[in-house]
py3Dmol code that shows the C-alpha trace and the ligand (Angstrom):
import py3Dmol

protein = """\
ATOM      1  CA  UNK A   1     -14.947  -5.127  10.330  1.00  0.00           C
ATOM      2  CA  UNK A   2     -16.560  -7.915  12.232  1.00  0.00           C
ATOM      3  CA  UNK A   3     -19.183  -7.846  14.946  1.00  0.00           C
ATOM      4  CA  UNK A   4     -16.777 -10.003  17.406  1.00  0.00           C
ATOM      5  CA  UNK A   5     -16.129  -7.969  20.607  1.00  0.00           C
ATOM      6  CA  UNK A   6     -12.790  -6.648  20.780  1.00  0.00           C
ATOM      7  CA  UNK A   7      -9.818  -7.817  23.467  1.00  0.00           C
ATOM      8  CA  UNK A   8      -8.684  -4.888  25.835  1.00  0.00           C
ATOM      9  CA  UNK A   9      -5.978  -3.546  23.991  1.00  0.00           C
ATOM     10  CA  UNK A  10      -7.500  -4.649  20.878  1.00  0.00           C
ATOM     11  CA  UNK A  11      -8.696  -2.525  18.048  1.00  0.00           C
ATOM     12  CA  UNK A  12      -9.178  -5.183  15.235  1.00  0.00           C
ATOM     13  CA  UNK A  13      -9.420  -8.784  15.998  1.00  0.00           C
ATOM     14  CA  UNK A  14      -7.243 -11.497  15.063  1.00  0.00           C
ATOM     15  CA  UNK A  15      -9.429 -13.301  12.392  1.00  0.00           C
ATOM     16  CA  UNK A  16     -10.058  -9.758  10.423  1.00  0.00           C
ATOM     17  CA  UNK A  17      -5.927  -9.010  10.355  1.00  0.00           C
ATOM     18  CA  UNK A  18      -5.795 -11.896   8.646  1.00  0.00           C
ATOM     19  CA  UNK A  19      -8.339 -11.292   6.263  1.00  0.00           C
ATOM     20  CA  UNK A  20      -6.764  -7.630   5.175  1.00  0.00           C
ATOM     21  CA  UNK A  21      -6.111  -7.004   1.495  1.00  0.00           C
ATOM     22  CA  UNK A  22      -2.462  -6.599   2.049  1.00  0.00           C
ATOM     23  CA  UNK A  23      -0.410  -5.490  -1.081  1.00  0.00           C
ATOM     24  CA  UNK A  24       3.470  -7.136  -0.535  1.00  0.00           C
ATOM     25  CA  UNK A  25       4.488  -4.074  -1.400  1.00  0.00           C
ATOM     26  CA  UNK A  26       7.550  -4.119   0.690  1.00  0.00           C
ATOM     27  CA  UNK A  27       9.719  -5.940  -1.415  1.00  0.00           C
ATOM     28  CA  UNK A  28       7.900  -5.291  -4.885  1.00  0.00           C
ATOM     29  CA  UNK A  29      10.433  -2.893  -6.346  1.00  0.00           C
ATOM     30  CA  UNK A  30       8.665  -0.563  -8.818  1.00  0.00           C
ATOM     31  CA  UNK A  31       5.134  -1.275  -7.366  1.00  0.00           C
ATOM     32  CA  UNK A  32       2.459   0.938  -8.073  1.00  0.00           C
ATOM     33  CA  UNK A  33       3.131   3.276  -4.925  1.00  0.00           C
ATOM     34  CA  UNK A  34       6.805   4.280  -6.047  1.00  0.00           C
ATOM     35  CA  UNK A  35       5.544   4.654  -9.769  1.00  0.00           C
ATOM     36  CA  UNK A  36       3.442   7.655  -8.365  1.00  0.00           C
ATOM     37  CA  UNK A  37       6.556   9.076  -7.316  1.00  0.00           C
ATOM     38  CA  UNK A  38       8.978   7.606 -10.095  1.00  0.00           C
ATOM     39  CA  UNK A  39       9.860  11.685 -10.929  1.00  0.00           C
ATOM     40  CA  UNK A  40      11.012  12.574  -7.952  1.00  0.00           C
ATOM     41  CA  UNK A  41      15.144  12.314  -8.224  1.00  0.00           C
ATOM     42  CA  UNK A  42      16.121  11.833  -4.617  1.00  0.00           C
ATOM     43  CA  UNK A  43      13.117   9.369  -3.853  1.00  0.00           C
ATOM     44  CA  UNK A  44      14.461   5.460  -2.500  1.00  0.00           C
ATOM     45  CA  UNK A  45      11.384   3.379  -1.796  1.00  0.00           C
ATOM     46  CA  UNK A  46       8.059   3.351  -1.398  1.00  0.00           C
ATOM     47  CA  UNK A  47       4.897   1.044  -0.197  1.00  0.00           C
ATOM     48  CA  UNK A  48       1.482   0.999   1.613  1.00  0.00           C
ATOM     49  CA  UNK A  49      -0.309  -1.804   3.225  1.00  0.00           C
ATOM     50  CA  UNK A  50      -2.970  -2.632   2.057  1.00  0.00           C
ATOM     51  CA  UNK A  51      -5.608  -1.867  -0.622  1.00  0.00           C
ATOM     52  CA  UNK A  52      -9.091  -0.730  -0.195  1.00  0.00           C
ATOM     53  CA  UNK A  53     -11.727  -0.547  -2.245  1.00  0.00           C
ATOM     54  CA  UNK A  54     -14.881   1.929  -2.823  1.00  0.00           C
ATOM     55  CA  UNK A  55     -16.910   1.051   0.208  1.00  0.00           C
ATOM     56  CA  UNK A  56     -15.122  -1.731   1.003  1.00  0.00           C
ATOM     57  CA  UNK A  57     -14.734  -3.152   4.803  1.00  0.00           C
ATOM     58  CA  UNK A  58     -11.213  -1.224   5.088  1.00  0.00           C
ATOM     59  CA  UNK A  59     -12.225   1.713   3.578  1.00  0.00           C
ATOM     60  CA  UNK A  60     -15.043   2.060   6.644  1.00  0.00           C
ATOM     61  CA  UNK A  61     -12.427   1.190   9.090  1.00  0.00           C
ATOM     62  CA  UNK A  62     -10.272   3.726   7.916  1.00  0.00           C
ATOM     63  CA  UNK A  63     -12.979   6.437   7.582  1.00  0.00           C
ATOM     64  CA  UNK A  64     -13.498   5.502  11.028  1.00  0.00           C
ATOM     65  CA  UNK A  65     -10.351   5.719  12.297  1.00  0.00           C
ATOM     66  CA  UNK A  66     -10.381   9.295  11.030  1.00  0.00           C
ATOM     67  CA  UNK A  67     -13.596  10.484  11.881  1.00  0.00           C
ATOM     68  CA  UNK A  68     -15.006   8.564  15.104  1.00  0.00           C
ATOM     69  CA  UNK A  69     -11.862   9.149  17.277  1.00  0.00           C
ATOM     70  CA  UNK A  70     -10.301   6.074  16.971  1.00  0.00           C
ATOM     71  CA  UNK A  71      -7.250   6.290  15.840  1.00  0.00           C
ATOM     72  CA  UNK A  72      -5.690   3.091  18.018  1.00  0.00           C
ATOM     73  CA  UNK A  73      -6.771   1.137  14.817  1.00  0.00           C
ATOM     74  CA  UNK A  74      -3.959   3.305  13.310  1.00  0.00           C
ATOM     75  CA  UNK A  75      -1.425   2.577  15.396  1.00  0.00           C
ATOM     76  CA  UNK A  76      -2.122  -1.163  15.751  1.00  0.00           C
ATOM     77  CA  UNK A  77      -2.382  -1.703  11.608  1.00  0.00           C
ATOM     78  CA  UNK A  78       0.949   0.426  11.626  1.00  0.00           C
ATOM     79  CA  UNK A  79       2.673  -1.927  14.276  1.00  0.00           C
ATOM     80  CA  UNK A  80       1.297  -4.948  12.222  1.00  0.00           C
ATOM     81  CA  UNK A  81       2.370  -3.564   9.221  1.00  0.00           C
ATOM     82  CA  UNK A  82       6.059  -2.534  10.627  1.00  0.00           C
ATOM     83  CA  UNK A  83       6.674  -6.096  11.378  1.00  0.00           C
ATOM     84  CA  UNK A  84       5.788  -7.016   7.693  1.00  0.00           C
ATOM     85  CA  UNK A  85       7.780  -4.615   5.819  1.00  0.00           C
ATOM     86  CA  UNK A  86      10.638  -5.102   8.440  1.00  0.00           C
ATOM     87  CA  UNK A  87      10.939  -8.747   7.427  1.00  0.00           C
ATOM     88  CA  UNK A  88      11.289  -7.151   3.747  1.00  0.00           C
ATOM     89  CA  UNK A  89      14.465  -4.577   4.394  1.00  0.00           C
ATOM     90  CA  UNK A  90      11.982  -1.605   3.772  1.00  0.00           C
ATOM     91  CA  UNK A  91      13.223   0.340   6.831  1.00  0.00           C
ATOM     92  CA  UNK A  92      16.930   0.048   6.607  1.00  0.00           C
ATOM     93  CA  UNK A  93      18.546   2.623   6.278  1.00  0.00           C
ATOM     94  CA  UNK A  94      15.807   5.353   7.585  1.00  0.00           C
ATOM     95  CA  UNK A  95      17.021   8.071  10.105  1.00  0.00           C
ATOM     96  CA  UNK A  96      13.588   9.035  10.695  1.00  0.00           C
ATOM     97  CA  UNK A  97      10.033   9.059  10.430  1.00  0.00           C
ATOM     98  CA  UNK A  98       7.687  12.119   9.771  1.00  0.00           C
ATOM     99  CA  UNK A  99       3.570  11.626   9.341  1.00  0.00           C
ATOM    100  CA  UNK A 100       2.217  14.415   7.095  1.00  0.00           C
ATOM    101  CA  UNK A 101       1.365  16.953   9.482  1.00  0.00           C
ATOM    102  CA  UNK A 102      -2.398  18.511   9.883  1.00  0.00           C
ATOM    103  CA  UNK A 103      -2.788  22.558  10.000  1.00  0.00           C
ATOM    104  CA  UNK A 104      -2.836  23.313  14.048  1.00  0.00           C
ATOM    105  CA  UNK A 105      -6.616  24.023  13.257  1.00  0.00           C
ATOM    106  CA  UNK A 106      -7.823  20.874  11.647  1.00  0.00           C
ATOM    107  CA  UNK A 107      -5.765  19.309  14.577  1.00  0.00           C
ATOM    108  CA  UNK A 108      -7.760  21.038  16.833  1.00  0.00           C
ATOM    109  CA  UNK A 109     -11.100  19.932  15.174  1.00  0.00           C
ATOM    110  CA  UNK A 110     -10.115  16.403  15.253  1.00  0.00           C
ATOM    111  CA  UNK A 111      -8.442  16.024  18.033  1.00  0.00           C
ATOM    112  CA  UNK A 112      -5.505  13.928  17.042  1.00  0.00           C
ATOM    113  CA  UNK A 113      -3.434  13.403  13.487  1.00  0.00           C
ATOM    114  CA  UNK A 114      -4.204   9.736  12.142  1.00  0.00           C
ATOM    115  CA  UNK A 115      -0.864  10.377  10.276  1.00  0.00           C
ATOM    116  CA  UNK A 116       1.445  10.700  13.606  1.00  0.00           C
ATOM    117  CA  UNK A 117      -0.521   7.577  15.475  1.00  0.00           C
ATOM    118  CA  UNK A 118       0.731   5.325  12.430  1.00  0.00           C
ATOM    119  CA  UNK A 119       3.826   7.000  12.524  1.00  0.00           C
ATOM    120  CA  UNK A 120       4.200   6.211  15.925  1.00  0.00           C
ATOM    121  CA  UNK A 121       3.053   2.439  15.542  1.00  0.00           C
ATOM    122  CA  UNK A 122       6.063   2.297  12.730  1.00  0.00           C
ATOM    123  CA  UNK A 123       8.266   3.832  14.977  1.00  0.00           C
ATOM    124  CA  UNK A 124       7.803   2.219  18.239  1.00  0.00           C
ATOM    125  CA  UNK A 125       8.037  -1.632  16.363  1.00  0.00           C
ATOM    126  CA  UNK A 126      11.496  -0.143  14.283  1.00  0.00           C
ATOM    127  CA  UNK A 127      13.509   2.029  16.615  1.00  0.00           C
ATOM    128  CA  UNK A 128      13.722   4.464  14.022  1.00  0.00           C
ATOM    129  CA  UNK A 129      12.632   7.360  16.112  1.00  0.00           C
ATOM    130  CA  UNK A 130       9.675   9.871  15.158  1.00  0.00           C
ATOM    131  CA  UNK A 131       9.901  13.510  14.190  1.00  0.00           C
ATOM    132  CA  UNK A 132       7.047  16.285  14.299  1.00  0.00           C
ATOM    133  CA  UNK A 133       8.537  19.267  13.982  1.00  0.00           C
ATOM    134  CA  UNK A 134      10.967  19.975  11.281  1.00  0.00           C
ATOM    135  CA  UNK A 135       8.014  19.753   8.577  1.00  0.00           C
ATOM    136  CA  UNK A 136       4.937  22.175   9.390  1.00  0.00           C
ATOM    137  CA  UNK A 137       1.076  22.425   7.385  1.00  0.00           C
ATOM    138  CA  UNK A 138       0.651  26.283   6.991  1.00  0.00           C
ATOM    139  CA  UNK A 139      -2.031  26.578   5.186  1.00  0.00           C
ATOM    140  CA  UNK A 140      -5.048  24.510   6.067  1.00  0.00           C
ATOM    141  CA  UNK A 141      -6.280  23.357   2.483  1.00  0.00           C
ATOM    142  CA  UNK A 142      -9.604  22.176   1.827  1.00  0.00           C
ATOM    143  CA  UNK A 143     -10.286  18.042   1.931  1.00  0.00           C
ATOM    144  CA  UNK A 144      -9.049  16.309  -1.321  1.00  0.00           C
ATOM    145  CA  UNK A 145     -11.598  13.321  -1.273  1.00  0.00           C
ATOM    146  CA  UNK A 146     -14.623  15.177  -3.693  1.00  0.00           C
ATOM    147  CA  UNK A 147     -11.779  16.905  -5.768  1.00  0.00           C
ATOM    148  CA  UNK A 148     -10.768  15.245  -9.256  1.00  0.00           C
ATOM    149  CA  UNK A 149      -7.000  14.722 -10.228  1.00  0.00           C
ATOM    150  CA  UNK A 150      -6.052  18.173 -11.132  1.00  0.00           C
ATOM    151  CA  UNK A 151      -7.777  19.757  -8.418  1.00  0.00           C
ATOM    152  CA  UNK A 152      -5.882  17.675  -6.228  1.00  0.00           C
ATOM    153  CA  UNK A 153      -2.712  18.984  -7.361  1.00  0.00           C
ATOM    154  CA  UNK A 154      -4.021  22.762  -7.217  1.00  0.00           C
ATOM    155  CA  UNK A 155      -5.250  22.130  -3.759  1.00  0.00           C
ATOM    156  CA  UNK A 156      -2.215  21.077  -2.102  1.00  0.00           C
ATOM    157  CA  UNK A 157       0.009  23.291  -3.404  1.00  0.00           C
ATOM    158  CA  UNK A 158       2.629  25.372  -1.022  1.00  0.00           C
ATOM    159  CA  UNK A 159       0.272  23.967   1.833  1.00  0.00           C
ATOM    160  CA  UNK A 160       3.702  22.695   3.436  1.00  0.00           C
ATOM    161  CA  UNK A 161       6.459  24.910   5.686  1.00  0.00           C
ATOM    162  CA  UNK A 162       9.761  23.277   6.921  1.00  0.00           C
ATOM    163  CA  UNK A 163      11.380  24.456  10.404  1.00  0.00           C
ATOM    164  CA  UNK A 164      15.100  24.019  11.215  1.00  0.00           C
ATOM    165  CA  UNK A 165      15.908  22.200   7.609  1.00  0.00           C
ATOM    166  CA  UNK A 166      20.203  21.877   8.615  1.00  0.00           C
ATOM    167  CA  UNK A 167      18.780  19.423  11.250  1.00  0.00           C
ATOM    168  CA  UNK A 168      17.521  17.193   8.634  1.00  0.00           C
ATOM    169  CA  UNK A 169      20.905  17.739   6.495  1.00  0.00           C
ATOM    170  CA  UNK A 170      21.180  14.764   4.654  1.00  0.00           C
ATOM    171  CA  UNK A 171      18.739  12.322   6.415  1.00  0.00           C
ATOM    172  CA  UNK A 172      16.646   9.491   4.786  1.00  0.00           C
ATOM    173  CA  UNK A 173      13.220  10.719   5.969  1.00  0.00           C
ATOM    174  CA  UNK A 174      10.078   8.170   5.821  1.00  0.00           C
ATOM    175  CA  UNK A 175       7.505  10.119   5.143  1.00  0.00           C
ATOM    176  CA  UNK A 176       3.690   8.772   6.794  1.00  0.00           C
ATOM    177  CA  UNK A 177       0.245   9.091   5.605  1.00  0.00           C
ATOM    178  CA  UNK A 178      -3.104   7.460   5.899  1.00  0.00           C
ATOM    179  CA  UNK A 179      -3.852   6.923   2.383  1.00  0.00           C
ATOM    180  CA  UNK A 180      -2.828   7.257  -0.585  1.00  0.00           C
ATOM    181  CA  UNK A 181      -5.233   8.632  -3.321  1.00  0.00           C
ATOM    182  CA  UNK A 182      -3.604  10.342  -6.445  1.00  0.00           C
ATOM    183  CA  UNK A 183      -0.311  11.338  -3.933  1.00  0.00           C
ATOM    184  CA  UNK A 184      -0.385  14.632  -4.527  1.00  0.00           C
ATOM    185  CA  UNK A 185      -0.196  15.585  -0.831  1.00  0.00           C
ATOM    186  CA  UNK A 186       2.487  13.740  -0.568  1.00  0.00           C
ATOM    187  CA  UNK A 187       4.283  15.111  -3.417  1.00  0.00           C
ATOM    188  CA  UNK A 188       3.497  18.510  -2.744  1.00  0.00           C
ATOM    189  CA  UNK A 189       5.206  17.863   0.857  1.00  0.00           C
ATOM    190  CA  UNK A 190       8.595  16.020  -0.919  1.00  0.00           C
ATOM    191  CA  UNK A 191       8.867  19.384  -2.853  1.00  0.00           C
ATOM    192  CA  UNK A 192       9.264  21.555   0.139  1.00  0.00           C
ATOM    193  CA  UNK A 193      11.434  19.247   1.686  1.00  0.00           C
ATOM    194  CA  UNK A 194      14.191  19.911  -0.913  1.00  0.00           C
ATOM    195  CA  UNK A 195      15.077  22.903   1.902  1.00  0.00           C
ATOM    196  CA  UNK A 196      16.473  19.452   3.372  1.00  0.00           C
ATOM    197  CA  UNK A 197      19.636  19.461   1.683  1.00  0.00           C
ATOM    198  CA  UNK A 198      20.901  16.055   0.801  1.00  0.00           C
ATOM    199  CA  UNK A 199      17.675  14.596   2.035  1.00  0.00           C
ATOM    200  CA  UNK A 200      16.533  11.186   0.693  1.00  0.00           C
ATOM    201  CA  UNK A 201      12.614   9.993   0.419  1.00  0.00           C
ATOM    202  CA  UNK A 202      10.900   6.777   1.195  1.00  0.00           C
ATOM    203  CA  UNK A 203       6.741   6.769   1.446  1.00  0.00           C
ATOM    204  CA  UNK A 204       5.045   4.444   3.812  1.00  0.00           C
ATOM    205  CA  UNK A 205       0.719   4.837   3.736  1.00  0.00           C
ATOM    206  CA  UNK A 206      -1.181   2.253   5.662  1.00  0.00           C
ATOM    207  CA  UNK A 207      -3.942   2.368   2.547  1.00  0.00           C
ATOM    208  CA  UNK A 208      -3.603   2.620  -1.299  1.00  0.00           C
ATOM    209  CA  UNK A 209      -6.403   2.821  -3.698  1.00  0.00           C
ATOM    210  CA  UNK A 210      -6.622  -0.128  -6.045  1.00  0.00           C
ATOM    211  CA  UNK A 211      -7.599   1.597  -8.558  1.00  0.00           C
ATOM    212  CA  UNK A 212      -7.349   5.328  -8.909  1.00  0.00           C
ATOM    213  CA  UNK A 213     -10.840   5.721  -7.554  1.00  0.00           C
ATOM    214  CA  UNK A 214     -11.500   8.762  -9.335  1.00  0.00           C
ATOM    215  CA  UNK A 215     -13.752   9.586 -11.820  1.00  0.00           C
TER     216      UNK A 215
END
"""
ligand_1 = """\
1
ZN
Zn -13.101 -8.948 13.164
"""
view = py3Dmol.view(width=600, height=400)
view.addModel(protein, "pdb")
view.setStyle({"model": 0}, {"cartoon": {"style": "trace"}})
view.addModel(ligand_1, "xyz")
view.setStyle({"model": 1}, {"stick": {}})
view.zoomTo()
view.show()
């Protein structure tokens, strides 16, 4: 976000982590990420990290992150932000920790699944171990980011499979993603994982739109 060269091991330096437009989500109950997913019954608590703006600094680091094979700024965001929410309670009670998967071919564009490196960030600060396998993307949807709201929903819709659901039989699942538009992915992906039976819901994104930034 800077021009100041980076530390080995470093993906973001010190003085812009402080700077980030965090949202305290973490212990804001009813904050603007679980009212996107107030209708869901089984759904415990949600929160993202920070906020970004229209071409704002963070959104260009995270279009980065997605798009210039970097996705170590993933994982270290997701580490920093596992030792804020962790300070907050958000994690108790999680048995485990699922990014939104990619379809096997858009994985094989990219290269890697942003979702899964800030997954494993959460994971490897918490514990709380990381699963990849029990939810699956079967049909490999078009991107969301020029579509408007009902689009979205339209878009995403039966995109998700699960695999082996008795294994998640009753299970508080944190569910991952990148960022958090409208949350229709997200939702769409909560719906097929009612073949969980018993399951409970919590939403971590390392990004939230401030304001819906459609339209
Ligand atoms: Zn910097």
């Amino acid at each position: 976000m800077c021009d100041t060269l980076l530390e080995e091991n470093e993906e973001i330096c010190p003085a812009c982590m402080e700077q980030l437009p965090r949202t305290e989500q973490a212990s804001l109950r009813g904050n603007s990420t679980e009212e996107l997913f107030s209708d869901i019954k089984r759904f415990e608590r949600g929160g993202c990290f920070m906020f970004f703006d229209k071409a704002s600094p963070v959104q260009q680091m995270l279009h980065q992150m997605k798009y210039s094979e970097t996705p170590g700024i993933g994982y270290q965001l997701a580490k920093e932000a596992a030792y804020d929410f962790m300070t907050a309670d958000f994690f108790d009670g999680i048995d485990v920790i699922i990014p939104v998967p990619l379809h096997k071919r858009r994985l094989r564009e990219r290269g890697f699944n942003q979702s899964e490196w800030i997954a494993k960030g959460l994971s490897d600060v918490t514990g709380i171990p990381m699963d990849t396998s029990h939810i699956l993307r079967v049909v490999n949807n078009q991107k969301q980011a020029t579509k408007s709201g009902a689009e979205r929903k339209a878009n995403v819709e039966k995109i998700f499979a699960v695999s082996h659901p008795e294994e998640m039989y009753r299970k508080h699942i944190l569910l991952v993603d990148d960022i958090i538009t409208t949350g229709s992915t997200l939702h769409s992906c909560i719906k097929t994982m009612s073949a969980f039976r018993g399951c409970k819901v919590s939403v971590f994104a390392l990004s939230k739109a401030r304001k819906t930034i459609l339209q």
